[in-house]
PDB file of N, CA, C and O in Angstrom:
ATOM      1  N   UNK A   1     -11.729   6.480 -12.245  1.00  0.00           N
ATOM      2  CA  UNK A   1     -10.932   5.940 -13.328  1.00  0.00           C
ATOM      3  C   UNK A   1     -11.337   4.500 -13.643  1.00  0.00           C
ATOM      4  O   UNK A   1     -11.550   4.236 -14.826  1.00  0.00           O
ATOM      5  N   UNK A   2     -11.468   3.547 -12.735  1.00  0.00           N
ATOM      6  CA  UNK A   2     -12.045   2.492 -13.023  1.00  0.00           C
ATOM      7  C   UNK A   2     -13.526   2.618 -13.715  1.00  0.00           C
ATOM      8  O   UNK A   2     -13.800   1.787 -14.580  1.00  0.00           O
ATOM      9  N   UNK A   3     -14.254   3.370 -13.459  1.00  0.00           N
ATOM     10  CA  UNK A   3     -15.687   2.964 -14.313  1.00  0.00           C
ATOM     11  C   UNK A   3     -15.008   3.335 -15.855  1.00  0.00           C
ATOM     12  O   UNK A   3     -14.928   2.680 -16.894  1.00  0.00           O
ATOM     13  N   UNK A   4     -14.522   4.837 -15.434  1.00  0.00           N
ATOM     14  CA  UNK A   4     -13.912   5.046 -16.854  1.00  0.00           C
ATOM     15  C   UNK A   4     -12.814   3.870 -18.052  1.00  0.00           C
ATOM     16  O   UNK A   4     -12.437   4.114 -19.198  1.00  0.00           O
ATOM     17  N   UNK A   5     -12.626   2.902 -17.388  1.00  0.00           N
ATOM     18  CA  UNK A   5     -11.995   1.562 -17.764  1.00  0.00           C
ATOM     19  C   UNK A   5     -13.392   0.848 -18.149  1.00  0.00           C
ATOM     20  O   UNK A   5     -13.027  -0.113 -18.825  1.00  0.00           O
ATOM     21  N   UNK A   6     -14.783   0.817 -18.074  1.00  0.00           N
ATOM     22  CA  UNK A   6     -15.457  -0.458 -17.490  1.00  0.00           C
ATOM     23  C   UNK A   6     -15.688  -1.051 -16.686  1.00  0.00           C
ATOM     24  O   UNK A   6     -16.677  -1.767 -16.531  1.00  0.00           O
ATOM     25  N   UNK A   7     -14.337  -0.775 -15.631  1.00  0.00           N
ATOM     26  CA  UNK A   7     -14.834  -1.850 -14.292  1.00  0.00           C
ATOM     27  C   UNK A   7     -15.367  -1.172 -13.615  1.00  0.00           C
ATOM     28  O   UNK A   7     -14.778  -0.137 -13.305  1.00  0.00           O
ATOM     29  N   UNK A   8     -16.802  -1.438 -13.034  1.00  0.00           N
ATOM     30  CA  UNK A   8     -18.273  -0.931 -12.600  1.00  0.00           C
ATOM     31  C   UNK A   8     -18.192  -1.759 -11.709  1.00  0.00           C
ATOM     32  O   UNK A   8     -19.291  -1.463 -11.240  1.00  0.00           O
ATOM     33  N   UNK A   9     -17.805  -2.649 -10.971  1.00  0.00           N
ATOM     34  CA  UNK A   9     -18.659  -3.668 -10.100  1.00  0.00           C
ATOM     35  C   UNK A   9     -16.972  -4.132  -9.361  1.00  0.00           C
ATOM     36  O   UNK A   9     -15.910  -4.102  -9.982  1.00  0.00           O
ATOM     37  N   UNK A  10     -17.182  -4.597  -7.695  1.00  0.00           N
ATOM     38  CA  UNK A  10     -16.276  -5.215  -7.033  1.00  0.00           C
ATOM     39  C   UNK A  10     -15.757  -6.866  -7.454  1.00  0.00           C
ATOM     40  O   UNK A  10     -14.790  -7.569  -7.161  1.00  0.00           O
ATOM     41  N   UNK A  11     -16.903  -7.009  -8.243  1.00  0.00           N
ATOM     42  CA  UNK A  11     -16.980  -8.582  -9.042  1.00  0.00           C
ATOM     43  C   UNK A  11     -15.522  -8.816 -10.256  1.00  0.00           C
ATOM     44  O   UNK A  11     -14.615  -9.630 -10.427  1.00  0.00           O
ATOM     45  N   UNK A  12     -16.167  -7.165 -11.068  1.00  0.00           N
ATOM     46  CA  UNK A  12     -15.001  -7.175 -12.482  1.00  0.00           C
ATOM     47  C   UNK A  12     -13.523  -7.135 -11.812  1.00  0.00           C
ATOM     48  O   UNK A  12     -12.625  -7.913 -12.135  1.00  0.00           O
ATOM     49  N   UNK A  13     -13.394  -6.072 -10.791  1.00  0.00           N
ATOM     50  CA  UNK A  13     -12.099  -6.066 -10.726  1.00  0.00           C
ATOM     51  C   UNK A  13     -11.488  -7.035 -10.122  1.00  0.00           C
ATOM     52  O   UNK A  13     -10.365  -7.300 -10.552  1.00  0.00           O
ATOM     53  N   UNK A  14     -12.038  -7.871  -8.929  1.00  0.00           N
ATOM     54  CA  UNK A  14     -11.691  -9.206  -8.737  1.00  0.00           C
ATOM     55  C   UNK A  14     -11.224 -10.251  -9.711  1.00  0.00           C
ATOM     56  O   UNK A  14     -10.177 -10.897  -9.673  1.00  0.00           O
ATOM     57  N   UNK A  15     -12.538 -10.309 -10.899  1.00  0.00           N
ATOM     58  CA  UNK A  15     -12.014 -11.156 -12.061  1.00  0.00           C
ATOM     59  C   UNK A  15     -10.629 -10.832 -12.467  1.00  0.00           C
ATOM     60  O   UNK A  15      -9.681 -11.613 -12.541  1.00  0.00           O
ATOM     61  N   UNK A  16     -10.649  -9.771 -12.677  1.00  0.00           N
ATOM     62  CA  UNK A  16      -9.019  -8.595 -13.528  1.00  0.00           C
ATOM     63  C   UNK A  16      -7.782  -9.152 -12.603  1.00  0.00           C
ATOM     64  O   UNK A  16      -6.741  -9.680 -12.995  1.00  0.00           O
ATOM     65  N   UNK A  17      -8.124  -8.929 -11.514  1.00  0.00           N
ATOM     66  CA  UNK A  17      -7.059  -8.631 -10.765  1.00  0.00           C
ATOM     67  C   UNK A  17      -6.175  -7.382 -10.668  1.00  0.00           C
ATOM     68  O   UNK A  17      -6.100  -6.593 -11.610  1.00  0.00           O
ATOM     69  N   UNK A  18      -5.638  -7.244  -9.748  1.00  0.00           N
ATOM     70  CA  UNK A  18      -4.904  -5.343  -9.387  1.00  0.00           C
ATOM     71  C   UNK A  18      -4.570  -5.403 -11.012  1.00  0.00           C
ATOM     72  O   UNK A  18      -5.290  -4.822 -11.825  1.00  0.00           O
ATOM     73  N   UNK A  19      -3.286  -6.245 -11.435  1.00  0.00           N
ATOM     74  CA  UNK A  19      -2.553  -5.787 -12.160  1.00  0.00           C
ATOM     75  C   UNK A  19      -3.413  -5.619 -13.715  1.00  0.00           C
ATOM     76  O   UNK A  19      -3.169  -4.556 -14.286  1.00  0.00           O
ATOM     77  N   UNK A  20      -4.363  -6.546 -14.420  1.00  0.00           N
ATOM     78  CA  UNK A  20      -4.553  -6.313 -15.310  1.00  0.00           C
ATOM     79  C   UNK A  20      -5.428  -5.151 -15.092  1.00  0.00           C
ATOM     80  O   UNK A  20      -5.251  -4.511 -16.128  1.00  0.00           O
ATOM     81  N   UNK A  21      -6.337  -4.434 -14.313  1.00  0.00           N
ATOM     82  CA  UNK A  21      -7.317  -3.728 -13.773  1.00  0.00           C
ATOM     83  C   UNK A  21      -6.353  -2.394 -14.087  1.00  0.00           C
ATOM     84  O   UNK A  21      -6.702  -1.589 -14.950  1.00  0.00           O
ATOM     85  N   UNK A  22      -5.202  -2.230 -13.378  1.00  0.00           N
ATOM     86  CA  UNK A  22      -4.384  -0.986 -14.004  1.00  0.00           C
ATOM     87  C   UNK A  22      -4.376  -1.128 -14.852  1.00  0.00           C
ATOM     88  O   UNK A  22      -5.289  -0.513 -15.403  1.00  0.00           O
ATOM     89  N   UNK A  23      -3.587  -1.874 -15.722  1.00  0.00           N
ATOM     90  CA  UNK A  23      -2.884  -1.718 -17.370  1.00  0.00           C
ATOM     91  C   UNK A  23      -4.270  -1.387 -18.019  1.00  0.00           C
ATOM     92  O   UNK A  23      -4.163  -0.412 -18.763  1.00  0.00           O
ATOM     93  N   UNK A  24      -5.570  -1.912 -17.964  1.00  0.00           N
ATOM     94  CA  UNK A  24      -6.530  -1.477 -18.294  1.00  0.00           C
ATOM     95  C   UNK A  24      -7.253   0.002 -17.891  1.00  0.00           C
ATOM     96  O   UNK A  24      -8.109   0.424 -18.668  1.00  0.00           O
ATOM     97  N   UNK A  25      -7.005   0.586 -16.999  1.00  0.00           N
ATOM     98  CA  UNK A  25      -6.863   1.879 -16.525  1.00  0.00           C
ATOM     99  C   UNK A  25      -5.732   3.064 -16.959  1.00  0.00           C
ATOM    100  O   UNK A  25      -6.031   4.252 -17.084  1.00  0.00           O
ATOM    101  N   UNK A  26      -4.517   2.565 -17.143  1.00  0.00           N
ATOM    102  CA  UNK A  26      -3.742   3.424 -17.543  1.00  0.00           C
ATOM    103  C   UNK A  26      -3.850   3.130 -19.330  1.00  0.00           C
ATOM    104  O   UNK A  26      -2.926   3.621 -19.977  1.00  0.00           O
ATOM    105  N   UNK A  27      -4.692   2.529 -19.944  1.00  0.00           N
ATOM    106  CA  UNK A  27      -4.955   2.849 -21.604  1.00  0.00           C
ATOM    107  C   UNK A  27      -6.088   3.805 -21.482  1.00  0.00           C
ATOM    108  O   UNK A  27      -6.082   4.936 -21.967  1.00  0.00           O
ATOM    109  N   UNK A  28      -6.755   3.441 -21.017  1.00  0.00           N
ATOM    110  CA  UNK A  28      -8.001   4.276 -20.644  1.00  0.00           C
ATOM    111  C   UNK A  28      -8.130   5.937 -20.328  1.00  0.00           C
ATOM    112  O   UNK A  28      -8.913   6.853 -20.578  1.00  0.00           O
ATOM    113  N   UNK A  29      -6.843   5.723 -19.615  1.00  0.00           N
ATOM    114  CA  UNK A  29      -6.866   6.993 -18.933  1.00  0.00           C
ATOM    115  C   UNK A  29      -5.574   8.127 -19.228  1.00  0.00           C
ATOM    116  O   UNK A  29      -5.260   9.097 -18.538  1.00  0.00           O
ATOM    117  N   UNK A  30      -4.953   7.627 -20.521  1.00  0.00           N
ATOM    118  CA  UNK A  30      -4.251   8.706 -21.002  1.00  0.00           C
ATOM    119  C   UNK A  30      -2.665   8.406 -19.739  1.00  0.00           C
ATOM    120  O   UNK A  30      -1.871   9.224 -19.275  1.00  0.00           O
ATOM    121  N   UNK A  31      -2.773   6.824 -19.548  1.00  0.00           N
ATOM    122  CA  UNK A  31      -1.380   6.624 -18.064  1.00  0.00           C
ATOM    123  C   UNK A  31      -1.468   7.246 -17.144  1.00  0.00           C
ATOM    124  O   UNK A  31      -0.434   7.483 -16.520  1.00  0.00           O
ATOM    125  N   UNK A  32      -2.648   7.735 -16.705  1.00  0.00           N
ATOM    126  CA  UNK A  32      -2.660   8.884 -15.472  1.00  0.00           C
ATOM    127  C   UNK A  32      -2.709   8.369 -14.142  1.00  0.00           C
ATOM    128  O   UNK A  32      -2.893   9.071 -13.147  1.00  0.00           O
ATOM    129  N   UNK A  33      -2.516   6.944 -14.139  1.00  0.00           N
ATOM    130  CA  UNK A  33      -3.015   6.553 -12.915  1.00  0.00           C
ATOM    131  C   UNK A  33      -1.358   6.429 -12.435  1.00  0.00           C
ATOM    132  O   UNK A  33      -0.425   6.482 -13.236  1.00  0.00           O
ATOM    133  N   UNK A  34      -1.228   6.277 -11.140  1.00  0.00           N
ATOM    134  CA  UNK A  34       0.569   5.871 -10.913  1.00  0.00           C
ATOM    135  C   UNK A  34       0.559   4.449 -10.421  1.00  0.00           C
ATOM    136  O   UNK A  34      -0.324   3.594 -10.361  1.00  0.00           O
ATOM    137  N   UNK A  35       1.723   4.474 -10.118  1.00  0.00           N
ATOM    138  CA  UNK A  35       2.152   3.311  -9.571  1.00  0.00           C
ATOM    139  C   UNK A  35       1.027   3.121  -8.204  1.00  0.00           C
ATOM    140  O   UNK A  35       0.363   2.094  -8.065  1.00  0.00           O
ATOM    141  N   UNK A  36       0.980   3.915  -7.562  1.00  0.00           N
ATOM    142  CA  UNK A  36       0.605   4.359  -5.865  1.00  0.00           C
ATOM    143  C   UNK A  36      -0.818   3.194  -6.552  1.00  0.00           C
ATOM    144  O   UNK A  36      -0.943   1.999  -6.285  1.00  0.00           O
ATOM    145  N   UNK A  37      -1.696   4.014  -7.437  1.00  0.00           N
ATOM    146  CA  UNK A  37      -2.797   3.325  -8.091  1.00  0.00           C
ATOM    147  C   UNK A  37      -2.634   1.627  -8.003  1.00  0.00           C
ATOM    148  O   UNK A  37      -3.475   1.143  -7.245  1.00  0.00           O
ATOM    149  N   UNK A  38      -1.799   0.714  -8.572  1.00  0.00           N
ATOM    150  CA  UNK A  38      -1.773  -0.680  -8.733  1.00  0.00           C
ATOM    151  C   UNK A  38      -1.247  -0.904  -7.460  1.00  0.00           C
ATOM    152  O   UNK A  38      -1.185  -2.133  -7.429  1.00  0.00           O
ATOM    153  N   UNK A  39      -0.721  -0.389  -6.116  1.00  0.00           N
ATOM    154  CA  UNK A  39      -0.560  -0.568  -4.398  1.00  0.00           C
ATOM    155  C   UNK A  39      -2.077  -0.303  -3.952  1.00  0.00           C
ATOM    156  O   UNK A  39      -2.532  -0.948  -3.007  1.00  0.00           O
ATOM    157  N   UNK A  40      -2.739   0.493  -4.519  1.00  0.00           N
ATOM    158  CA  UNK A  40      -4.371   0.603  -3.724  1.00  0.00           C
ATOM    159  C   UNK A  40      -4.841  -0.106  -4.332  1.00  0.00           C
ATOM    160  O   UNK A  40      -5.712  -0.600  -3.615  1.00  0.00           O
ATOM    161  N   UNK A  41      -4.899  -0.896  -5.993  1.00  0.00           N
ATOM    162  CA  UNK A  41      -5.963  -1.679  -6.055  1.00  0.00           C
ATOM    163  C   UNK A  41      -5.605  -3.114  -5.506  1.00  0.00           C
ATOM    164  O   UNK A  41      -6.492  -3.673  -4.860  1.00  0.00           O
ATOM    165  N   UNK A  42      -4.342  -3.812  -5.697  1.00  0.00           N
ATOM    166  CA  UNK A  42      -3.752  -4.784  -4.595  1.00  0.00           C
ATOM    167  C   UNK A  42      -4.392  -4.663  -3.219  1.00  0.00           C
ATOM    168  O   UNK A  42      -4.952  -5.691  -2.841  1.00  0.00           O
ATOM    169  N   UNK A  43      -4.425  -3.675  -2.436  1.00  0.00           N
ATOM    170  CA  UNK A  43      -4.755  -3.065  -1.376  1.00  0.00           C
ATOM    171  C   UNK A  43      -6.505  -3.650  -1.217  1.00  0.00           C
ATOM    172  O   UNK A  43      -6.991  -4.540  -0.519  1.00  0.00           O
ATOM    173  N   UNK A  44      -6.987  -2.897  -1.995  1.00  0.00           N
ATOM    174  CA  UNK A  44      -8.664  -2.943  -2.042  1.00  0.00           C
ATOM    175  C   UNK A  44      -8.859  -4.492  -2.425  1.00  0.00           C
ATOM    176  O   UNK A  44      -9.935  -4.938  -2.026  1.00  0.00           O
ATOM    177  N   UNK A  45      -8.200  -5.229  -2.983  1.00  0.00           N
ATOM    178  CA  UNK A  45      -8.525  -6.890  -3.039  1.00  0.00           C
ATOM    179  C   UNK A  45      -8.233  -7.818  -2.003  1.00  0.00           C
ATOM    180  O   UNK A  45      -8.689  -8.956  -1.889  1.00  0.00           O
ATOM    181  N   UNK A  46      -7.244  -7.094  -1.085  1.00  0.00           N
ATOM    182  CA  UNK A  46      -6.763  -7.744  -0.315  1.00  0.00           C
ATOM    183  C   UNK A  46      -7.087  -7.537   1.069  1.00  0.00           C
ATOM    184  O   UNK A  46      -6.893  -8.349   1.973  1.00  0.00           O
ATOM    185  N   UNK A  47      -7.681  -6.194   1.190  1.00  0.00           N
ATOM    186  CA  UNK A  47      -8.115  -5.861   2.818  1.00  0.00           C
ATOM    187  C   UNK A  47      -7.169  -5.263   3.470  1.00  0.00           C
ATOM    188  O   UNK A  47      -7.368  -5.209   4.683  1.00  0.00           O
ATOM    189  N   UNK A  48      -5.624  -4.510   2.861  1.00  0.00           N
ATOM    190  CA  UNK A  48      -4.740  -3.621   3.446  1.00  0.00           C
ATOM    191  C   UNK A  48      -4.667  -3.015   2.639  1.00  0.00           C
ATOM    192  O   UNK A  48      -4.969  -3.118   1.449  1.00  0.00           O
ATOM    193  N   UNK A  49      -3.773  -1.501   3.893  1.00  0.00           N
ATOM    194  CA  UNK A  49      -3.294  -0.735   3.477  1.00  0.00           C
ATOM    195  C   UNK A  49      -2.433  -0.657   2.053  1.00  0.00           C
ATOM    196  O   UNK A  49      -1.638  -1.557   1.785  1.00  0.00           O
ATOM    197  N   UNK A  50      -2.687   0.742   0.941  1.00  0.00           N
ATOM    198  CA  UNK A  50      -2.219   0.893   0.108  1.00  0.00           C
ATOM    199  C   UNK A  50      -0.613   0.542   0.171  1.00  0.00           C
ATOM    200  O   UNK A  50       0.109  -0.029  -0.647  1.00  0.00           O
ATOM    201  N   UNK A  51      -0.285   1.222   1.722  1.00  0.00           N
ATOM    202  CA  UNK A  51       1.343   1.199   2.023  1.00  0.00           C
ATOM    203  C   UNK A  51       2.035   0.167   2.241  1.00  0.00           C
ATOM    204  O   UNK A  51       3.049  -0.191   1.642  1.00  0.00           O
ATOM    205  N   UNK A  52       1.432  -0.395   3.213  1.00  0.00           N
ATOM    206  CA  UNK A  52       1.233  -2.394   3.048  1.00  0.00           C
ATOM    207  C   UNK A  52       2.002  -2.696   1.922  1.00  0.00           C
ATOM    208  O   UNK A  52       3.212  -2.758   1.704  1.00  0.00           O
ATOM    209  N   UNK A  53       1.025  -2.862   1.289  1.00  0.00           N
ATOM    210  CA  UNK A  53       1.405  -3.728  -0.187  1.00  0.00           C
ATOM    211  C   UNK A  53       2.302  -2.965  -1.111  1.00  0.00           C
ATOM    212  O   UNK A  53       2.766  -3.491  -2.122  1.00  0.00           O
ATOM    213  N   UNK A  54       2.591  -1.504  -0.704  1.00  0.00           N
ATOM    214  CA  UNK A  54       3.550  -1.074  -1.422  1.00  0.00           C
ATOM    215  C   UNK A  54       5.362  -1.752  -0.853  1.00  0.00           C
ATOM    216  O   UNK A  54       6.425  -1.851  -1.466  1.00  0.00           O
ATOM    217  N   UNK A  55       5.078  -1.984   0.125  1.00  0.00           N
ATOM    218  CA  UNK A  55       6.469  -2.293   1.360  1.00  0.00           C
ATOM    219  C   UNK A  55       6.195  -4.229   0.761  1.00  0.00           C
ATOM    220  O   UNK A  55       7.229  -4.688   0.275  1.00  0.00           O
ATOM    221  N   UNK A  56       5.396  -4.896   0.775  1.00  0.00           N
ATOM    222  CA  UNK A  56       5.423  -6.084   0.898  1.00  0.00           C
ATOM    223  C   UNK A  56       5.056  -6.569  -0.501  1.00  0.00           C
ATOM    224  O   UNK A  56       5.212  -7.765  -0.747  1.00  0.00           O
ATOM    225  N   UNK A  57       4.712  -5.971  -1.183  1.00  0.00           N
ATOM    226  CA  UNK A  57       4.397  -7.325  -2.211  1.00  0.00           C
ATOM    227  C   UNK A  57       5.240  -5.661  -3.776  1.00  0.00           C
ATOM    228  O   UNK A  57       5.575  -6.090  -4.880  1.00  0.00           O
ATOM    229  N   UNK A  58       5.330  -4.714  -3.603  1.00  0.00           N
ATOM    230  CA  UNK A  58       6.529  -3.793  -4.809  1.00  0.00           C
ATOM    231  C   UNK A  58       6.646  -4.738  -5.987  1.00  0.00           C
ATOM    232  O   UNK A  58       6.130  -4.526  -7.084  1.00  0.00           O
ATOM    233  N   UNK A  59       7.508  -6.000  -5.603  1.00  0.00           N
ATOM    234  CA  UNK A  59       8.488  -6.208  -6.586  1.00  0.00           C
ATOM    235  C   UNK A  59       7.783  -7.102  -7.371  1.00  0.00           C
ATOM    236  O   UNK A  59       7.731  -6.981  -8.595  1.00  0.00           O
ATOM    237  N   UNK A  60       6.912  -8.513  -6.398  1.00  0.00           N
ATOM    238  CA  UNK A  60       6.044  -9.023  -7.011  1.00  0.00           C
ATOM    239  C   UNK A  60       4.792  -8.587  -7.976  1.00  0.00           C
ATOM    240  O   UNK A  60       4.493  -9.268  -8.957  1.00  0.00           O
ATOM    241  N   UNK A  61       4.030  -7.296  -7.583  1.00  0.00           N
ATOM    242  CA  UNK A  61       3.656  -6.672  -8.718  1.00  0.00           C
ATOM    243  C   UNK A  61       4.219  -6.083  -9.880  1.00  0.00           C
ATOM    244  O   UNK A  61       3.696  -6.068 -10.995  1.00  0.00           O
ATOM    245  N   UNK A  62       5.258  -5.625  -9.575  1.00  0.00           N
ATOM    246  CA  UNK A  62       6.338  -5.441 -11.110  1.00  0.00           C
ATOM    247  C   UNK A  62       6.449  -5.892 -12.106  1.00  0.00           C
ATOM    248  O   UNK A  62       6.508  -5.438 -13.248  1.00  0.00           O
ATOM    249  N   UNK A  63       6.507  -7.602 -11.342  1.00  0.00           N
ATOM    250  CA  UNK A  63       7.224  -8.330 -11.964  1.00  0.00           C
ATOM    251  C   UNK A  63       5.769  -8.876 -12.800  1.00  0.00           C
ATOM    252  O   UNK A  63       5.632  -9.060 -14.010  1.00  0.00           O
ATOM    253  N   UNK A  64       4.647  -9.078 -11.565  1.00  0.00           N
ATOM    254  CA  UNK A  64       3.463  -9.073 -12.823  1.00  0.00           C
ATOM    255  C   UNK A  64       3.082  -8.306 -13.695  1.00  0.00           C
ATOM    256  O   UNK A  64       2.623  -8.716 -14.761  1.00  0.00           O
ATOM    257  N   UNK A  65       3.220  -6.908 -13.360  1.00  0.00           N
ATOM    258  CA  UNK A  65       2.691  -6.183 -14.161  1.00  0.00           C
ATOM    259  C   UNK A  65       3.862  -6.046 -15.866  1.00  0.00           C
ATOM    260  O   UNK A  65       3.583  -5.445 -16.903  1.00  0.00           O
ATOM    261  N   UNK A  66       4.901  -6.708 -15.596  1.00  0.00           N
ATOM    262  CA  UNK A  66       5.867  -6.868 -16.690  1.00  0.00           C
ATOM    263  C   UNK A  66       5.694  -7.803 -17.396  1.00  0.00           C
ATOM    264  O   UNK A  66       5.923  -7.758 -18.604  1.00  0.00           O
ATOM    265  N   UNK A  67       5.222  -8.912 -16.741  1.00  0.00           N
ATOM    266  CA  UNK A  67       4.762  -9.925 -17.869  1.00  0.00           C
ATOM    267  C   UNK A  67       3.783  -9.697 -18.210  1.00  0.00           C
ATOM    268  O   UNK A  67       3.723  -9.890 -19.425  1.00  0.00           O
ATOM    269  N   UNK A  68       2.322  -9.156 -17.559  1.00  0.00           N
ATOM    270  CA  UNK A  68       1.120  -8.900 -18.287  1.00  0.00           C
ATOM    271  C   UNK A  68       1.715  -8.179 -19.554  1.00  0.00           C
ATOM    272  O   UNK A  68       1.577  -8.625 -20.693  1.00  0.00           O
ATOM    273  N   UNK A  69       2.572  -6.703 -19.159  1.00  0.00           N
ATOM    274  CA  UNK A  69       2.706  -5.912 -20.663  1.00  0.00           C
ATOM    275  C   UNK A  69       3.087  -7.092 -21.513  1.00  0.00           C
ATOM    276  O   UNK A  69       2.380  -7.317 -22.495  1.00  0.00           O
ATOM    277  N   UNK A  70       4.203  -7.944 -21.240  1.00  0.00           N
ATOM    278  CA  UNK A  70       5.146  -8.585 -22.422  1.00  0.00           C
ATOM    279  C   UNK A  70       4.142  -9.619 -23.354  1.00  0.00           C
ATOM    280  O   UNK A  70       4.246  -9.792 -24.568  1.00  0.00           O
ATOM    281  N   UNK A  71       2.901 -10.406 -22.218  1.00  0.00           N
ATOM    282  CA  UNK A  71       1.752 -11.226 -23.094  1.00  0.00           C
ATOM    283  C   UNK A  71       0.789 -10.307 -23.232  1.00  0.00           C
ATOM    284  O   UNK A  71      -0.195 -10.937 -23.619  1.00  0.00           O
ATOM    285  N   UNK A  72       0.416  -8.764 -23.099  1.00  0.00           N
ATOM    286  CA  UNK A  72      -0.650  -8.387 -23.756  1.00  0.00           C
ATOM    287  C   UNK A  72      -0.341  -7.149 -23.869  1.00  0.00           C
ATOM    288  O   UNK A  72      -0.945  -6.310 -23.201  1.00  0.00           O
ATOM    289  N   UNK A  73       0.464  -6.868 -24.567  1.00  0.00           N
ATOM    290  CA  UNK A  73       1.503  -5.103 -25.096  1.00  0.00           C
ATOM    291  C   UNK A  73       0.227  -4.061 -25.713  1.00  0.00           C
ATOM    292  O   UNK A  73       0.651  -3.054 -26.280  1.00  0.00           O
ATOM    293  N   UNK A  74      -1.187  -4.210 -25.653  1.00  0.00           N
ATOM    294  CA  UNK A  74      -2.474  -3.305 -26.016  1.00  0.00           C
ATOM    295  C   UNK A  74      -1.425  -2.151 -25.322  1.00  0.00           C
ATOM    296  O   UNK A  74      -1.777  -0.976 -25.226  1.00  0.00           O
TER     297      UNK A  74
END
């Protein structure tokens, strides 16, 4: 799903970050990716578990991924 976004390289999605890297994945991809998806890519930037970051950082991605929609509603 990510190449299918563009992001090809461990470089792009770093630039992106988890959260814009989804929202750019779920246009891409018809929303198919889930939530679980923006806990593994957090996960894969950070060097833990998907579950990890689902238990420890949930709300703080939310809350980013709510303002990304509200400054870039694509």
């Amino acid at each position: 799903m990510l190449a299918q976004a563009g992001i090809v390289s461990v470089g792009q999605l770093r630039a992106l970050g988890a959260v814009a890297a989804f929202v750019k994945v779920r246009a891409c991809c018809g929303g198919k990716a889930s939530l679980n998806f923006l806990w593994a890519l957090e996960g894969a930037l950070s060097g833990r578990p998907w579950q990890e970051v689902a238990r420890s950082q949930r709300a703080s991605l939310l809350l980013a991924l709510d303002h990304h929609r509200r400054n870039d509603p694509r």
